[in-house]
C-alpha positions in Angstrom: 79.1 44.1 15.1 77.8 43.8 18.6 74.6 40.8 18.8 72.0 43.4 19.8 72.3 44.6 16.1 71.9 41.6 14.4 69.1 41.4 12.2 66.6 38.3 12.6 66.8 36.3 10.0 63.2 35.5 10.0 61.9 39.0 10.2 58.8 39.1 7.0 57.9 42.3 5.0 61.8 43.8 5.9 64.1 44.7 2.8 67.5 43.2 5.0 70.3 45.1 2.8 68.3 48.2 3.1 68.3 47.6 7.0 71.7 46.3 7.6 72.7 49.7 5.4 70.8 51.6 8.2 72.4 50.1 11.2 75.8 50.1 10.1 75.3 53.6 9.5 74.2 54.1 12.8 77.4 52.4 14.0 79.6 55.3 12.4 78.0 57.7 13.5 78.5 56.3 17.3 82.1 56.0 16.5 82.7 59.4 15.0 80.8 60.7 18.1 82.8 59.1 21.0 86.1 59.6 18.6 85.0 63.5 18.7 84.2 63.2 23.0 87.9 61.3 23.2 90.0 63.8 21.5 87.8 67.1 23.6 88.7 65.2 26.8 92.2 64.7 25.5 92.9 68.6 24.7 91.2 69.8 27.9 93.8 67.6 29.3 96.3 68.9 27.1 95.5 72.3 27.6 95.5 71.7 31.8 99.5 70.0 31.4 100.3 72.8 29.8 99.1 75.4 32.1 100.9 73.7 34.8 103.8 74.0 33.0 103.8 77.5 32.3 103.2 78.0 35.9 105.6 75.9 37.4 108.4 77.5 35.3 107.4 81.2 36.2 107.5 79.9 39.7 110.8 78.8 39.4 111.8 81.6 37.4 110.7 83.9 39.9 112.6 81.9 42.6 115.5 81.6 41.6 115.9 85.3 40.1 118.4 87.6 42.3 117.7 91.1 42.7 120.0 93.1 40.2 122.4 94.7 43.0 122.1 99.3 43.0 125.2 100.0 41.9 127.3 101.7 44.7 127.3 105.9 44.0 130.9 107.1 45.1 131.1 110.8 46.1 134.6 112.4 46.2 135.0 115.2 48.2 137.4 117.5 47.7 138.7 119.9 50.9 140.8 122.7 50.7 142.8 123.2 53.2 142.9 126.9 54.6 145.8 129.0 56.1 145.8 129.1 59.5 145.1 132.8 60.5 147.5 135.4 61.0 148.7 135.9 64.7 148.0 139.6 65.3 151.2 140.5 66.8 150.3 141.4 70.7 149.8 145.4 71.2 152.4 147.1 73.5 151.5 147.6 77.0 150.7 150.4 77.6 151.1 152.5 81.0 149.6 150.6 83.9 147.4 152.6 86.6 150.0 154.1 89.4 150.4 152.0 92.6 150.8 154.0 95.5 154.5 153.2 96.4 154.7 154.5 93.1 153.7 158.3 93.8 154.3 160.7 96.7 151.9 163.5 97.9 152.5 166.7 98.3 149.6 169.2 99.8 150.0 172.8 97.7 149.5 175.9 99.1 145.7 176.7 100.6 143.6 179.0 98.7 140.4 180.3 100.0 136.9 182.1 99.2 133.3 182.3 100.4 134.0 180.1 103.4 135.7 177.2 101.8 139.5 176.4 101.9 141.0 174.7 98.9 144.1 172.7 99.0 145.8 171.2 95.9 147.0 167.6 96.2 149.8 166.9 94.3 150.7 163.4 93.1 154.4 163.4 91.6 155.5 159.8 89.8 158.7 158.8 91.5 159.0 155.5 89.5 161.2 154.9 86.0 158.2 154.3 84.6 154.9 155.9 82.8 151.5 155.1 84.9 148.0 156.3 84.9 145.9 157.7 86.9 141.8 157.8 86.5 139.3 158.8 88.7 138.9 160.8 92.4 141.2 159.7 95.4 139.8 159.2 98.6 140.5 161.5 101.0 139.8 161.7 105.2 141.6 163.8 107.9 143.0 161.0 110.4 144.9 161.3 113.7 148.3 160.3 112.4 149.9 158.4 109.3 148.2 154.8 109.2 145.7 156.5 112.8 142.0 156.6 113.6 140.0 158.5 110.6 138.6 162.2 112.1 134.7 163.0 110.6 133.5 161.8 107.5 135.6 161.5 104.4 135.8 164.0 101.4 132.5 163.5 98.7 133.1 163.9 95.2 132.9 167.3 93.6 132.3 167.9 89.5 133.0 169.3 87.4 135.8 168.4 85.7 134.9 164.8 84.4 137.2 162.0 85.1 139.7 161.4 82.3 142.6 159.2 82.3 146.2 161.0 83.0 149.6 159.3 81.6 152.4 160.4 84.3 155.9 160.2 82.8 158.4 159.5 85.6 158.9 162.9 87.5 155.9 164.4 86.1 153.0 165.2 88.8 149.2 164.9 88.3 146.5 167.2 90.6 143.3 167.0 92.6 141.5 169.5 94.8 140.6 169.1 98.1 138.1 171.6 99.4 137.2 172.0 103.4 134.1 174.3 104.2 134.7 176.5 107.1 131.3 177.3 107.4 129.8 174.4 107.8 132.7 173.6 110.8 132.3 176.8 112.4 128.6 176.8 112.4 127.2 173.3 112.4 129.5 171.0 114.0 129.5 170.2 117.5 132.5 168.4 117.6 135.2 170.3 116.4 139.3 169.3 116.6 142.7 170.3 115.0 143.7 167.8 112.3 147.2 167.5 111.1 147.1 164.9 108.8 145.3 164.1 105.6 145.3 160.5 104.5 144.7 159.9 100.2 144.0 157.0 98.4 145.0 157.0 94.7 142.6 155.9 92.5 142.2 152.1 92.2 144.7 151.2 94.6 144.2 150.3 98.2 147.2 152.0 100.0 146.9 155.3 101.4 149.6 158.0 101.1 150.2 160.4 104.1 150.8 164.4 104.2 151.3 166.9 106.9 148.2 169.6 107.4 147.1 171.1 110.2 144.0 173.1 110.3 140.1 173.0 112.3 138.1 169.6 111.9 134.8 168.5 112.7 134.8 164.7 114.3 131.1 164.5 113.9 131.0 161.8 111.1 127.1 162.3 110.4 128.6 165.9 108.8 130.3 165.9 105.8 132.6 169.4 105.5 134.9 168.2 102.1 135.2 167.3 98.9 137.3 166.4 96.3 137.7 166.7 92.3 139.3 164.1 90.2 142.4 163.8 89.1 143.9 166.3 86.3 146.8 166.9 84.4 149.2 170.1 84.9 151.9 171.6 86.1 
């Protein structure tokens, strides 16, 4: 027992067994107490080491864990292959328009009432083959085949309507030409004998050349014919 607890030996009116009973209990108690203080201390520590631990092995857990890879999807795709598409077989060609070296012109026999002279052109296909013909010709008196061009050229007179005309080798197609006398005779102050007509089949930019001989005006600014489109006939 530590000296500051001794009992004096000397100490009157003091039972000694009753006071070393007191003091040793005292002692226990002081023992128990820092017993109880050392094993607190020594779970807090515990209980710290131990929450290290735990930490330190989620840490490493979560280090050293590899993302789980996505699986890879594979898509087949399946084509059909498709038939090329029929070649239409090409159409026939059909007639092609009538060049001019194709034809020859013919002027028909003139016809006249109320002061205006009509004269039938007549285009006859000289070629082996079909060709067409579409549309008005372009007509003008001139001074001679491939001369100077006398007064203003034909206008275009409808009815009929244009349609398209299929000429079979030999066969002839027909236009109109019609020359007002009146409008010579009374309003043109130029007046000359023609005696040629120059005609340009439709679409084609050749003229052809036929004989007529009859009154013209050479004043260009007055325009004394026309002509209808082409139609079919004998």
């Amino acid at each position: 027992m530590p000296n500051d607890l001794a009992v004096p030996d000397r100490e009157p009116g003091v039972n000694r067994a009753a006071l070393e009973n007191v003091i040793e209990s005292d002692a226990h108690r002081m023992k128990g107490w820092s017993s109880m203080k050392a094993s607190a201390i020594t779970g807090r520590r515990l209980l710290a080491v131990s929450c290290l631990t735990s930490l330190a092995l989620l840490a490493a857990a979560c280090g050293s864990s590899t993302p789980t890879a996505t699986p890879t999807r594979t898509v087949t795709v399946t084509v059909t292959p498709t038939s090329p598409p029929a070649t239409a077989s090409p159409a026939p060609p059909g007639p092609q328009p009538c060049a001019t070296a194709a034809l020859k012109l013919a002027v028909g026999q003139a016809n006249g009432a109320a002061g205006t002279i009509f004269y039938p052109l007549d285009f006859t296909n000289t070629s082996s083959s079909a060709c067409t013909m579409y549309g008005y010709p372009g007509v003008a008196f001139v001074s001679s085949p491939g001369g100077s061009v006398i007064g203003a050229p034909a206008k275009r007179r409808t009815p009929p309507a244009p349609a398209l005309v299929t000429l079979a080798p030999g066969a002839t197609a027909h236009a109109t030409l019609a020359v007002s006398d009146v409008l010579i005779g009374n309003n043109c102050v130029d007046k000359v004998q023609v005696k040629w007509v120059q005609v340009y089949p439709p679409d084609q930019f050749s003229a052809l050349f036929a004989h007529l001989s009859r009154p013209g005006c050479a004043d260009k600014s007055l325009v004394t014919m026309g002509v209808t489109t082409v139609t079919s006939g004998p």
